[in-house]
C-alpha positions in Angstrom: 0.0 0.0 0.0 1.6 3.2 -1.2 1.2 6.5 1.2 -2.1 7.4 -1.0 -3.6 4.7 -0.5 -2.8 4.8 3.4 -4.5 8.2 3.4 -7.4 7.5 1.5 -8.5 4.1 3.4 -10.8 4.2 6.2 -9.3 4.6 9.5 -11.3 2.9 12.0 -14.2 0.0 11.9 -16.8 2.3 12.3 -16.2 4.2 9.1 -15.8 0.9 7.4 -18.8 -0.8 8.5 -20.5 2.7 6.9 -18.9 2.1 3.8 -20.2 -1.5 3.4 -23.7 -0.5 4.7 -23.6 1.6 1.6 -22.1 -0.2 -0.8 -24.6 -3.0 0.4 -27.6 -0.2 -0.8 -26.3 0.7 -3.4 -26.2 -3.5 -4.9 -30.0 -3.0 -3.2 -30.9 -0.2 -5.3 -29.2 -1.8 -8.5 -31.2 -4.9 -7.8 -34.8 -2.9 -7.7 -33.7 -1.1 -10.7 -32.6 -4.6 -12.9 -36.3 -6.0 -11.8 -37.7 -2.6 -13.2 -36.5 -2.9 -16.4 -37.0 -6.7 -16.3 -40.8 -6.1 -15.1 -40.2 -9.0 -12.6 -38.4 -10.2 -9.4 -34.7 -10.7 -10.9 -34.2 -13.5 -8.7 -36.4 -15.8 -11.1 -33.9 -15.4 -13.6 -30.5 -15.3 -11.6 -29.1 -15.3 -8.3 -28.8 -12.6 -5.3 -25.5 -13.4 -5.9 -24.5 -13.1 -9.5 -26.8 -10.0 -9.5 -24.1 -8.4 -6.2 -21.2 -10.0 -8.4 -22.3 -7.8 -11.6 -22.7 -4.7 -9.4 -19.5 -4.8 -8.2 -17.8 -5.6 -11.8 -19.4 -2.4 -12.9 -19.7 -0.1 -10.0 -18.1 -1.2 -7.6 -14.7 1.0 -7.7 -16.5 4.5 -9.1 -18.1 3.7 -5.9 -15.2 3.9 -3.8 -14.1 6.3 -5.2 -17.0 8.5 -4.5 -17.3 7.4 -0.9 -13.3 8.0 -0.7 -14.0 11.7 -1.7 -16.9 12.4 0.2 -15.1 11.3 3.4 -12.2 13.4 2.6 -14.7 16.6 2.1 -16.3 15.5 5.2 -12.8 15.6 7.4 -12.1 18.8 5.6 -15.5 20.4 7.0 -14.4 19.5 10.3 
């Protein structure tokens, strides 16, 4: 882990049980929205967990990202 990385990475288990909650909503949300388009449960065609794994292939890091920058605003308000 380079010093960037060390600075950007949550510090304490708090902030990273936050960033999982979120991440878990955000798969949530993606879920709701594939059944939407689908106009049925997506779970009759595939699984909770290929529909998590697809997320995280395509969102997953401009997620991180985002949550990595709105923590460092955050600190910076404080």
């Amino acid at each position: 882990m380079d010093e960037n990385q060390a600075n950007t990475a949550p510090s304490s288990e708090e902030e990273i049980r936050k960033s999982v909650e979120a991440e878990i909503r955000e798969m949530e949300k993606y879920k709701w929205n594939l059944g939407v388009q689908l106009q049925h449960d997506p779970l009759r065609d595939r699984s909770l967990n290929d529909i998590y794994c697809e997320w995280i292939d395509k969102y997953a890091a401009d997620f991180r990202k985002f949550w990595e920058d709105k923590d460092k605003k955050d600190l910076q308000k404080t």
